[in-house]
C-alpha positions in Angstrom: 0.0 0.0 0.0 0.8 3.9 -0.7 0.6 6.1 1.9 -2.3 8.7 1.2 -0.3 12.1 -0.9 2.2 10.1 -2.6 2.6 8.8 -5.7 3.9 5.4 -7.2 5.4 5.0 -10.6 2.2 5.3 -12.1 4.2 3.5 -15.4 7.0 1.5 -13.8 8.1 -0.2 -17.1 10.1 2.8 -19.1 12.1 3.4 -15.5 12.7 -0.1 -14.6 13.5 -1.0 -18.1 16.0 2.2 -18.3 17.7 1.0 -14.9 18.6 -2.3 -16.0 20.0 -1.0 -19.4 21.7 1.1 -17.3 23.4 -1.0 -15.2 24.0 -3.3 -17.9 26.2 -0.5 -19.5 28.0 0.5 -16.6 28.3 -2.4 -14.8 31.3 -4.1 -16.6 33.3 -1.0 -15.2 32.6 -1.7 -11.2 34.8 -3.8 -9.3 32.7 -6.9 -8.1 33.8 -6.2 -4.8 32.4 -2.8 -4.5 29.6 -4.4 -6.3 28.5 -7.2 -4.0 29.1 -4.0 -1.0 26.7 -1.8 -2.7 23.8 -4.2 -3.4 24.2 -5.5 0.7 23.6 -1.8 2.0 20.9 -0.8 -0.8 19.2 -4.5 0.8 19.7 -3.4 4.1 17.9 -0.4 3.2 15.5 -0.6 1.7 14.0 -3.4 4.2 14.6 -0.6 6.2 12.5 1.9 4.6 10.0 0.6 2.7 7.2 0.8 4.9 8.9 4.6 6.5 9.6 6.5 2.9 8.0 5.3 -0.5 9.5 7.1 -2.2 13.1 6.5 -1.1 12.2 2.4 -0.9 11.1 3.1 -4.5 14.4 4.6 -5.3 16.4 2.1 -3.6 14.1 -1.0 -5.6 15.6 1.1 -8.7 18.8 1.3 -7.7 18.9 -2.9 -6.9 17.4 -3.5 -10.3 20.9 -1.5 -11.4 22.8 -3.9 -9.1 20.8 -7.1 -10.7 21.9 -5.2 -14.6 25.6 -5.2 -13.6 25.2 -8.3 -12.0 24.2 -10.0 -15.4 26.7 -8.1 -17.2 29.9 -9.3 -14.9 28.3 -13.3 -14.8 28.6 -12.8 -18.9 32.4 -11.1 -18.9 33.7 -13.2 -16.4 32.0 -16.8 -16.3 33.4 -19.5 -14.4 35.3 -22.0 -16.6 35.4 -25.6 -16.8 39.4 -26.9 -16.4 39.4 -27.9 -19.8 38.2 -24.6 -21.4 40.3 -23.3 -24.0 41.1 -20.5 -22.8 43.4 -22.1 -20.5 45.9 -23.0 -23.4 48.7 -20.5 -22.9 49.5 -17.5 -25.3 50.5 -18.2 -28.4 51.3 -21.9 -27.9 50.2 -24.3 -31.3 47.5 -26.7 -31.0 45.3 -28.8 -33.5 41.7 -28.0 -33.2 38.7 -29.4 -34.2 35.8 -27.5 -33.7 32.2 -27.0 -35.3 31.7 -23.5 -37.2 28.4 -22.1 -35.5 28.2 -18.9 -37.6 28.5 -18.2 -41.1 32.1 -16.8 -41.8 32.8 -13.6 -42.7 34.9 -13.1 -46.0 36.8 -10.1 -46.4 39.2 -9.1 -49.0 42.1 -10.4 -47.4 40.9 -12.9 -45.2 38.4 -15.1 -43.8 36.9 -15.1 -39.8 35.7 -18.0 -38.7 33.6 -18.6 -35.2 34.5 -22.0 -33.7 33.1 -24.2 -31.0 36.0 -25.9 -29.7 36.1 -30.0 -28.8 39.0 -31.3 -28.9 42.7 -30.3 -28.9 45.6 -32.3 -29.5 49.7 -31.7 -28.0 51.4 -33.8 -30.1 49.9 -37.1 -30.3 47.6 -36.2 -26.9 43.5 -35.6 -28.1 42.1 -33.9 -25.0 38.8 -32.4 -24.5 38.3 -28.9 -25.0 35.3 -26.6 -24.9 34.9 -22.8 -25.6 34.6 -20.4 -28.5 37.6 -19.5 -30.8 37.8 -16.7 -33.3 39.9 -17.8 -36.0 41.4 -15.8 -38.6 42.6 -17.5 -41.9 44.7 -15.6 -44.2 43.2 -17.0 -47.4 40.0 -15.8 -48.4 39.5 -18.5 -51.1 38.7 -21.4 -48.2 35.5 -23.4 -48.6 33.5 -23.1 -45.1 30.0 -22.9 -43.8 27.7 -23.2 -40.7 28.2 -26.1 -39.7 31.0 -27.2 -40.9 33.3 -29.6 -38.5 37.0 -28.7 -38.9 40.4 -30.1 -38.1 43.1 -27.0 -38.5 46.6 -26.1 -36.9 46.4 -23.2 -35.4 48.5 -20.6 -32.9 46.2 -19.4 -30.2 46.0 -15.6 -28.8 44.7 -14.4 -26.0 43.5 -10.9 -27.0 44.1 -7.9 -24.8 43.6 -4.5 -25.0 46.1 -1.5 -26.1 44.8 0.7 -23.6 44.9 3.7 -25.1 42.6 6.7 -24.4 39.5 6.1 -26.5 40.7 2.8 -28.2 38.5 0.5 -28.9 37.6 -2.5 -26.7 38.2 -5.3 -28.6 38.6 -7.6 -25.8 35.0 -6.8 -24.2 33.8 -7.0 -27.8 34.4 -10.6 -28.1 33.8 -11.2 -24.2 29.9 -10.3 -25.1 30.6 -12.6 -28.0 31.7 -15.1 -25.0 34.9 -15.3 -27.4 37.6 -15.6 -25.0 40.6 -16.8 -27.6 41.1 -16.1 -30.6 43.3 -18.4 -33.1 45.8 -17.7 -36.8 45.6 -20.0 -39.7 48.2 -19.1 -42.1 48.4 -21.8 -44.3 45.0 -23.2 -46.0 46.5 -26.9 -46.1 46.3 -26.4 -42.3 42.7 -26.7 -42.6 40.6 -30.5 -42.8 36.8 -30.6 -43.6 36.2 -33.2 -40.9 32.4 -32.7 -41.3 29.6 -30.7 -43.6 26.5 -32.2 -41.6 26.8 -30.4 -37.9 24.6 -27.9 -36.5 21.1 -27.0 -37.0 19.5 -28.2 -39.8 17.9 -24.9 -40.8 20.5 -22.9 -40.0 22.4 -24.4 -42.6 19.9 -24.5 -44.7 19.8 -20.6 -44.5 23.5 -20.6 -44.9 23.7 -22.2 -47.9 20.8 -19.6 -49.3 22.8 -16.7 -48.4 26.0 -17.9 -49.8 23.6 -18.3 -53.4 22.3 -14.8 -53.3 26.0 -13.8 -52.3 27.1 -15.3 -55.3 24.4 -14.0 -57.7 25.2 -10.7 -57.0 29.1 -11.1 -57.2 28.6 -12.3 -60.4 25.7 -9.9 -61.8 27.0 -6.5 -60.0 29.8 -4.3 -60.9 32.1 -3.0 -58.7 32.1 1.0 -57.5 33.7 2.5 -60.3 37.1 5.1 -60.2 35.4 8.2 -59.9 33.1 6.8 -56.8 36.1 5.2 -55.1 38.3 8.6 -55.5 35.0 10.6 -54.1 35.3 8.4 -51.3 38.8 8.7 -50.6 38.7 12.1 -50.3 35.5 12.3 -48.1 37.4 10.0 -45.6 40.4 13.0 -45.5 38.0 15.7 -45.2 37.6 16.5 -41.2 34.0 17.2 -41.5 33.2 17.1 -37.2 35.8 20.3 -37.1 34.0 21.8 -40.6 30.6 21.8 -38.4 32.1 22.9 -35.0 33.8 26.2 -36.9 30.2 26.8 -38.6 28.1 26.6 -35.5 30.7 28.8 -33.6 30.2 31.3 -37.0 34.0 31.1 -37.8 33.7 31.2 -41.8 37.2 33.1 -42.0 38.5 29.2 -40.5 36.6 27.3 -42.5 37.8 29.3 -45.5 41.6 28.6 -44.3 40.8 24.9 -44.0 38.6 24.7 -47.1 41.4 25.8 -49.0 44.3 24.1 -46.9 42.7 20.1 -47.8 43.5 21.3 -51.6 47.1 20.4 -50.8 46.1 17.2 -48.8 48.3 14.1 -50.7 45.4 12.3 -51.5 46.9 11.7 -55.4 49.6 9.5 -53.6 47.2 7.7 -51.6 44.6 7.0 -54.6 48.3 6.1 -57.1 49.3 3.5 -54.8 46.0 2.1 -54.4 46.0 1.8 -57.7 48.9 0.1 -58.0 47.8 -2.5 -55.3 44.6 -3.5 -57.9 46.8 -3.6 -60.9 45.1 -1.0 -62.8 46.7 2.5 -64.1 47.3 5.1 -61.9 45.4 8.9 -62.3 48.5 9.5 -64.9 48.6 6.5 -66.8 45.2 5.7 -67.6 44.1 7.9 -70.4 47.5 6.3 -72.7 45.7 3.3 -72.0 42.7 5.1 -73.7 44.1 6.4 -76.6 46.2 2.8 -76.8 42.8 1.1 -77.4 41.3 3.9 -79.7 44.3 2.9 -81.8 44.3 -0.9 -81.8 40.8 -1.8 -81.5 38.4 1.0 -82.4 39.9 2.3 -85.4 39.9 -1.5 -86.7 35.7 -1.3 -86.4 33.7 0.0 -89.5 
């Protein structure tokens, strides 16, 4: 019951919902020792107060629904872990891994990302159990896997950590919330055995194998972004365009001006020439011979 002149959260969900995100976001930043401190007295209290001050008893019932939001948050960073969890391998030691993909992978340019559950790891000629989620990064591209694909592959494992620098990103908490606590380096694709294409959920692969088809439709029936697009871009990505709007709302044109004209002489041409270069194709100077080389040898030739 309310006493009679107060009010309750007359719509408790947004606020109760708000305090959990919150403590959800901030959480992973408390000591669990302070932690476990602050949720005893907020207890203590509010047992305390409830039936003395609503208003302060429904204060402190917001503030242990932020306790419960960090709690969550710290059981998902830091889980306990089985003995034979990989992550207990030490840094960049080499181990033979078989694992189950349970995501599709990710193809880049360069490279391919794989998401492995881990089952069993072998020193030597010693298969042991192992259990745990491995990011693995293979340096070919080109390499054949799927959800659900089983695989047998020699790999160096990493335990990733932080640079620490101020405003860096947190790659370490990234894959925490992942619950990727190791990640692994494939350098060579012969390092890499198809064990089995039939794990996983049946669906799920199903869906895989229809989003690789669509990939591949679209590889094949799209052109790539074109000189002129991929220059634009280039110098877009050079062009400080948070300091641009700062100078404008403070009304400094005479700055903007200075700047404007100062990103003229950025070096973007040798940035743009030795991309180029990397892709095989002429650089800003060269391309027009091969223009006028083609006009000769092949066009004139036409009736």
């Amino acid at each position: 019951m309310i006493p009679s002149g107060q009010k309750g959260l007359t719509a408790p969900f947004l606020p109760l919902t708000l305090t959990l995100i919150a403590g959800i976001l901030i959480g992973e930043h408390i000591p669990l020792s302070i932690f476990l401190i602050a949720v005893s007295a907020l207890i203590l209290l509010s047992v305390l107060l409830c039936r003395r001050k609503a208003i302060i008893a429904q204060l402190l019932a917001l503030a242990i629904l932020f306790a419960l939001g960090a709690f969550l948050i710290h059981l998902s960073l830091h889980p306990r872990l089985p003995p034979h969890h990989i992550s207990n391998i030490p840094d960049r030691h080499t181990v033979m891994l078989r694992g189950t993909i349970y995501r599709p992978p990710q193809r880049e340019e360069t490279k391919t990302v794989a998401y492995l559950m881990a089952e069993e790891i072998s020193h030597g000629h010693t298969m042991t159990l192992a259990t745990g989620r491995v990011r693995i990064t293979i340096r070919n591209p080109a390499v054949p896997l799927r959800y659900g694909y089983q695989v047998r592959l020699n790999t160096k494992i990493y335990h990733p950590h932080n640079f620490h620098n101020p405003g860096s990103f947190d790659y370490e908490g990234y894959l925490r919330r992942k619950g990727v606590l190791v990640t692994g380096y494939v350098r060579d694709r012969d390092s890499i055995e198809i064990v089995s294409t039939k794990r996983g959920n049946f669906l799920l692969r199903r869906f895989d194998r229809w989003r690789a088809r669509i990939e591949h439709f679209f590889n094949e029936n799209t052109s790539p972004p074109g000189r002129g697009m991929l220059k634009a871009l280039l110098i877009a990505l050079l062009e400080p365009t948070e300091a641009l709007q700062k100078i404008e709302r403070e009304m400094d044109f005479t700055q903007r001006l200075a700047i404007m004209e100062a990103l003229k002489a950025l070096p973007w041409s040798a940035v743009w020439d030795y991309y180029c270069l990397q892709k095989n194709v002429p650089t800003e100077h060269d391309w027009f011979g091969r223009v006028r080389q083609y006009e000769h040898e092949v066009l004139s030739r036409r009736t």
